[in-house]
C-alpha positions as CSV (number, residue, x, y, z in Angstrom):
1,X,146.9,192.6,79.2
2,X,148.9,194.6,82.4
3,X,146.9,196.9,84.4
4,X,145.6,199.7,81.8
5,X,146.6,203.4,82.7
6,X,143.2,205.1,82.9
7,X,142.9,208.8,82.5
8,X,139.8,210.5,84.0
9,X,139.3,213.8,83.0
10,X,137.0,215.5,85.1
11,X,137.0,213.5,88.1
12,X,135.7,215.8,90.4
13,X,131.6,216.4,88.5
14,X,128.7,214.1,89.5
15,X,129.4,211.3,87.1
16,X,133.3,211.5,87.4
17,X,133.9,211.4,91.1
18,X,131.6,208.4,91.0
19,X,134.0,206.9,88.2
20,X,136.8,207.2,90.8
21,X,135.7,204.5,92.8
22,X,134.6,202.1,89.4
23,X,137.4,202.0,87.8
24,X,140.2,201.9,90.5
25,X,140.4,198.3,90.5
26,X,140.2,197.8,86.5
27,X,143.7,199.9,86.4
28,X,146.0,202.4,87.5
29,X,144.2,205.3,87.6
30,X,145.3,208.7,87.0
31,X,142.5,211.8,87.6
32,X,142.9,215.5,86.3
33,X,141.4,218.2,88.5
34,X,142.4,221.1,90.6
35,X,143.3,220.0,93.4
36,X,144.1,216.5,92.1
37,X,148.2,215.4,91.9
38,X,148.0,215.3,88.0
39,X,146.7,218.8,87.8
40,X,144.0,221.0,86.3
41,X,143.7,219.6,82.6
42,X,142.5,223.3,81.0
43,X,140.0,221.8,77.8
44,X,139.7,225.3,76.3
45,X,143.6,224.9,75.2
46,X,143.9,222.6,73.2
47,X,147.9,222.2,72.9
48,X,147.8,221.8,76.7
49,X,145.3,219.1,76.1
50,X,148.0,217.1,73.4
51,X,150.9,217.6,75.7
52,X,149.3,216.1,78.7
53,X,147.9,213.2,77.0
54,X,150.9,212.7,74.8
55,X,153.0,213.0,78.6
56,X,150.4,210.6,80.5
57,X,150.2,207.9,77.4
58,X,146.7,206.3,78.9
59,X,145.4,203.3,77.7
60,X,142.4,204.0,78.1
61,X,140.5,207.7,78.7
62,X,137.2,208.5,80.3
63,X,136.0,212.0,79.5
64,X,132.9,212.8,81.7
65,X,133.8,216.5,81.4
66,X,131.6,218.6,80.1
67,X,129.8,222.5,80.3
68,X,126.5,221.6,81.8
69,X,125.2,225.1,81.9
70,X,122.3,224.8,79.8
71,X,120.7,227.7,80.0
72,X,123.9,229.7,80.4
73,X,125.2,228.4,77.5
74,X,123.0,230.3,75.2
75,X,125.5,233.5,76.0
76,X,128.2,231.3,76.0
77,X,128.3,229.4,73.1
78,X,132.1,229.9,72.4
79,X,133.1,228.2,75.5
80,X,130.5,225.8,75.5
81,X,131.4,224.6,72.4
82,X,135.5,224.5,73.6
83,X,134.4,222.3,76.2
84,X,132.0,219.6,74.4
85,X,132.8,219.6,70.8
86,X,136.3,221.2,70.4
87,X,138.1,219.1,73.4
88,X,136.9,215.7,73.0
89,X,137.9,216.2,68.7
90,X,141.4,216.9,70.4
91,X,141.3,213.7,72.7
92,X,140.1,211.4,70.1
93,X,142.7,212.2,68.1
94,X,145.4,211.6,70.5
95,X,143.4,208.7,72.0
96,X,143.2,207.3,68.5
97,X,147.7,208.0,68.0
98,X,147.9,206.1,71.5
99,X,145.9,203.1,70.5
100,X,143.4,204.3,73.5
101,X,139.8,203.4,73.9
102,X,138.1,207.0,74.7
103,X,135.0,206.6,76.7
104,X,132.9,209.9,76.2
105,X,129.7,210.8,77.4
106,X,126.8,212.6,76.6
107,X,123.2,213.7,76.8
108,X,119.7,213.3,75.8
109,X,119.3,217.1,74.8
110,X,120.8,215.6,71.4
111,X,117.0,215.2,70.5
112,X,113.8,217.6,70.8
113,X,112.0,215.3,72.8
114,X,109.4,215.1,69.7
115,X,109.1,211.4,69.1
116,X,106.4,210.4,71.5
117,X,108.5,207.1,72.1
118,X,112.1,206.4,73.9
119,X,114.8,207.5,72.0
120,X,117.0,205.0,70.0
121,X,120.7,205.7,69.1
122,X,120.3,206.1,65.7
123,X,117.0,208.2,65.9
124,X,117.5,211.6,64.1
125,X,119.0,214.2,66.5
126,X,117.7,217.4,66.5
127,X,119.1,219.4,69.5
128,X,116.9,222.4,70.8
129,X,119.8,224.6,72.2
130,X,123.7,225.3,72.1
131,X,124.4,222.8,75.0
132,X,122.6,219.7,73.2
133,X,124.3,221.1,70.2
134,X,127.7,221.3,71.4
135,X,127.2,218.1,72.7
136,X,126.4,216.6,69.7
137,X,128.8,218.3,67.8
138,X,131.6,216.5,70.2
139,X,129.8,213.3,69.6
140,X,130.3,213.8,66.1
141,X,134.3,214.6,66.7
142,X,134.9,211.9,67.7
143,X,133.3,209.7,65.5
144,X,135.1,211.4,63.1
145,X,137.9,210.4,64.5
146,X,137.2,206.6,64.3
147,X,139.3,205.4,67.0
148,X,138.1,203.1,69.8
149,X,135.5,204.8,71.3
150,X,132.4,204.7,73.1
151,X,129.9,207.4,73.6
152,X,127.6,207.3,76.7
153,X,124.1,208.8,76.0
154,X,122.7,210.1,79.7
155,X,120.2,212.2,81.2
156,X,119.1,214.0,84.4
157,X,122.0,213.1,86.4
158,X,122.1,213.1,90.2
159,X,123.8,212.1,93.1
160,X,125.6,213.2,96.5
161,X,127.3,216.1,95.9
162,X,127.7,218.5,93.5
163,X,124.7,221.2,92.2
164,X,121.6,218.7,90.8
165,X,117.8,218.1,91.3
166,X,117.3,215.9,94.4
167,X,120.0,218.1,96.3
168,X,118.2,221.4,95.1
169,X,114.8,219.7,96.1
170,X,115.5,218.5,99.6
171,X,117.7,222.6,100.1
172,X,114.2,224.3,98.9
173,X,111.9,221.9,100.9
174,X,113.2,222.7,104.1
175,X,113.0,226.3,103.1
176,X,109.3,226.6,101.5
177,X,106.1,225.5,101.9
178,X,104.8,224.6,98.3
179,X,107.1,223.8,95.1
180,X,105.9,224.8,91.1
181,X,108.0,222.0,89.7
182,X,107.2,221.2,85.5
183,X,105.3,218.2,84.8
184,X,105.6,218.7,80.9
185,X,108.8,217.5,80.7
186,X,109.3,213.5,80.6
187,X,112.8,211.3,80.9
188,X,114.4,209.1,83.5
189,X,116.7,210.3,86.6
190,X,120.1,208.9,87.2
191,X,122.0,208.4,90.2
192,X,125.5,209.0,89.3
193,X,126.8,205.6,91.2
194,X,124.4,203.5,89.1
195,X,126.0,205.3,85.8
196,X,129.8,205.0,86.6
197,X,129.0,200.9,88.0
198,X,127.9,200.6,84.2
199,X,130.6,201.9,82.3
200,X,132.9,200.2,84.5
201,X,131.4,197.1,83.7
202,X,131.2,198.3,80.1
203,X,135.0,198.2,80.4
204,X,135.6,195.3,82.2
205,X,133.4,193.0,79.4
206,X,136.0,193.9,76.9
207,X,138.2,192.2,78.6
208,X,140.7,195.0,77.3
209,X,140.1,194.3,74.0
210,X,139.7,197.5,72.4
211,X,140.6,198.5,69.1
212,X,136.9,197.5,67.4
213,X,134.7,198.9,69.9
214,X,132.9,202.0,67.8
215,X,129.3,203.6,69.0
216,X,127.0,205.3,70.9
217,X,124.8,203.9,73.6
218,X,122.3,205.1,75.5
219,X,122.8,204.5,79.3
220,X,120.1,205.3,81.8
221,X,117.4,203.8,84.6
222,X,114.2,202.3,83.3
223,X,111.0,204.0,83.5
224,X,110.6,207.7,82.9
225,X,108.4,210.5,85.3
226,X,108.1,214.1,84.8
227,X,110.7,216.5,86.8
228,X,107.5,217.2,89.0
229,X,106.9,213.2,89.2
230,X,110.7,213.1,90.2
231,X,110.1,215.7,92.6
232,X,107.4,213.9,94.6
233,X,108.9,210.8,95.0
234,X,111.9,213.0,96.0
235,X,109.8,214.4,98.9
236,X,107.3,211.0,99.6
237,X,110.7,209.3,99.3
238,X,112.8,211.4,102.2
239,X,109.3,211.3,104.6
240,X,109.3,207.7,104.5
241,X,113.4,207.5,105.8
242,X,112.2,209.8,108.4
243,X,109.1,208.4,109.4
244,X,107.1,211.2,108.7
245,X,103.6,211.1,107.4
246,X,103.4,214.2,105.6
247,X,105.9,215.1,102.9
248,X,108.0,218.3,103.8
249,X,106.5,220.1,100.9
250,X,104.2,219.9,98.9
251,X,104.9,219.8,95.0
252,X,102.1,222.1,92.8
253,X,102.1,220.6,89.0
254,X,102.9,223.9,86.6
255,X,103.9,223.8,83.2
256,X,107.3,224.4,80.8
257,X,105.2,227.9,80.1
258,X,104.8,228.6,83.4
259,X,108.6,228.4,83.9
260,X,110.3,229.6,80.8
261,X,114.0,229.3,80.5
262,X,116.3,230.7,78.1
263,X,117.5,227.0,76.7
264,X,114.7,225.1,75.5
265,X,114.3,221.6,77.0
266,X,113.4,218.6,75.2
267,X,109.4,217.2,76.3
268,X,110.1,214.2,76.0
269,X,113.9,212.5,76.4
270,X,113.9,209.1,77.8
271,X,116.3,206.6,75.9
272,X,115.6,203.4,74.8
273,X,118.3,201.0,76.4
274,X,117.9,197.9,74.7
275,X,121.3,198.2,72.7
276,X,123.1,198.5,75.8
277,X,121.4,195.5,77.3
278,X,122.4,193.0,73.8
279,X,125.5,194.2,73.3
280,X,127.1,194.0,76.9
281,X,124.1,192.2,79.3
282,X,123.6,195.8,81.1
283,X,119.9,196.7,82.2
284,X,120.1,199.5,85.5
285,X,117.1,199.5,87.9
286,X,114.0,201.5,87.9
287,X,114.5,205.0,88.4
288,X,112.5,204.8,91.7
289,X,114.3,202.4,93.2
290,X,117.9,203.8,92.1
291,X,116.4,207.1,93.8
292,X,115.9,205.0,96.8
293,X,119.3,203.7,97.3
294,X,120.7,206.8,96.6
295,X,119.1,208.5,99.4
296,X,119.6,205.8,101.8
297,X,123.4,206.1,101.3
298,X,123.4,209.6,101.7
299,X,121.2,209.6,104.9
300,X,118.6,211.8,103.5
């Protein structure tokens, strides 16, 4: 097979700008954005949404785009759902017309965090708010559509840039004494870079063949802490690079009742793996030691 024309949509979130680099060299890459040469792709219209794709003719289409606001979404479910169940129904179908592999991802806030044990794919969803429902809605789209596909389950993303946890940590450390952080809430962090190396190798052991991929798969470091666990190594994590002995705050323990939220967050949301590691030979690192890299490439 040539050099596949890949379409990223959303190339400039956590996940997608880290997709830039990974999947540059498996083809000829185009990226939607505002300030990118293809242009802002607008996923609340749908017919501008055909016309590009029908215009572009990818071979292959990586949709890391997504509303992420969780708690925000409760006012916004209209839009929310636009953006994570309406839009990816639309690409799927034209993905599907082109003889494209789509490559959507997801979340764990698909489940309620009930189970007591990692979450398989096909465990029972039962999403606690309108972003895990949208989400899952859009999972469902395009499924429904039953062209190539594969659908990326994540959670508690991370990374260099953009608004997330280990950025907001290290901001409010330097700022504050002592942090309430929840330590009720259980899953596995994920550096961004470690996510888009995987689906790029996803893609690469297909070897471009396409048309029979079909499924969801759950894609995330091993282990599992608490946001308050995360938090802590966060802080024991940047003392160490600066050869400090003390942390630069202190983390205090509280629980999800102690900081209420309008969007209900699943207890526990850590995904079991194991399909993604038979199917295609993929196992990421421990979330400790992902967290480590990560802060040693940004110089934290």
């Amino acid at each position: 097979m040539n050099r596949p024309r890949i379409l990223l949509i959303g190339g400039d979130g956590q996940v997608g700008w880290e997709l830039r680099r990974t999947l540059a060299p498996i083809g000829d890459l185009v990226v939607t954005g505002p300030c990118e040469p293809a242009g802002f792709l607008d996923l609340t219209n749908p017919d501008a949404v055909r016309d590009r794709l029908r215009g572009l003719k990818p071979d292959l289409i990586v949709n890391p785009a997504a509303y992420t606001a969780v708690d925000q979404a409760e006012k916004e479910q209209g839009l929310a759902s636009a953006i994570n169940a309406l839009a990816p129904a639309v690409i799927a179908e034209e993905a599907k017309a082109l003889g494209a592999l789509m490559v959507h991802w997801s979340t764990d806030y698909v489940f309620d965090g009930e189970t007591g044990r990692p979450y398989r794919e096909d465990d029972a969803s039962n999403p606690q708010g309108v972003y895990g429902s949208t989400k899952l809605d859009g999972e469902k789209a395009v499924a429904a559509v039953d062209g190539a596909h594969l659908i990326f389950r994540t959670a508690w993303v991370y990374g260099l840039r953009g608004k997330n946890f280990l950025r907001t940590m290290l901001r409010l450390g330097e700022e504050r004494d002592q942090l309430g952080v929840v330590d009720d809430q259980h899953g596995s962090p994920n550096w961004s870079r470690m996510l888009a190396q995987a689906c790029a190798a996803v893609i690469g052991r297909t070897s471009g063949q396409w048309q029979d991929l079909r499924g969801v798969y759950h894609l995330s470091s091993g282990g599992e802490t608490s946001w308050c666990g995360f938090a802590r190594a966060i802080f024991d994590e940047h003392a160490r690079r600066i050869q400090q002995d003390e942390p630069i705050c202190q983390v205090k323990a509280i629980t999800t009742q102690e900081y209420p939220t309008p969007a209900r967050r699943p207890a526990r949301s850590t995904l079991d793996c194991s399909k993604l590691a038979s199917d295609f030979g993929i196992v990421l690192p421990h979330w400790r030691e992902a967290l480590e890299l990560c802060m040693a490439d940004g110089c934290f």
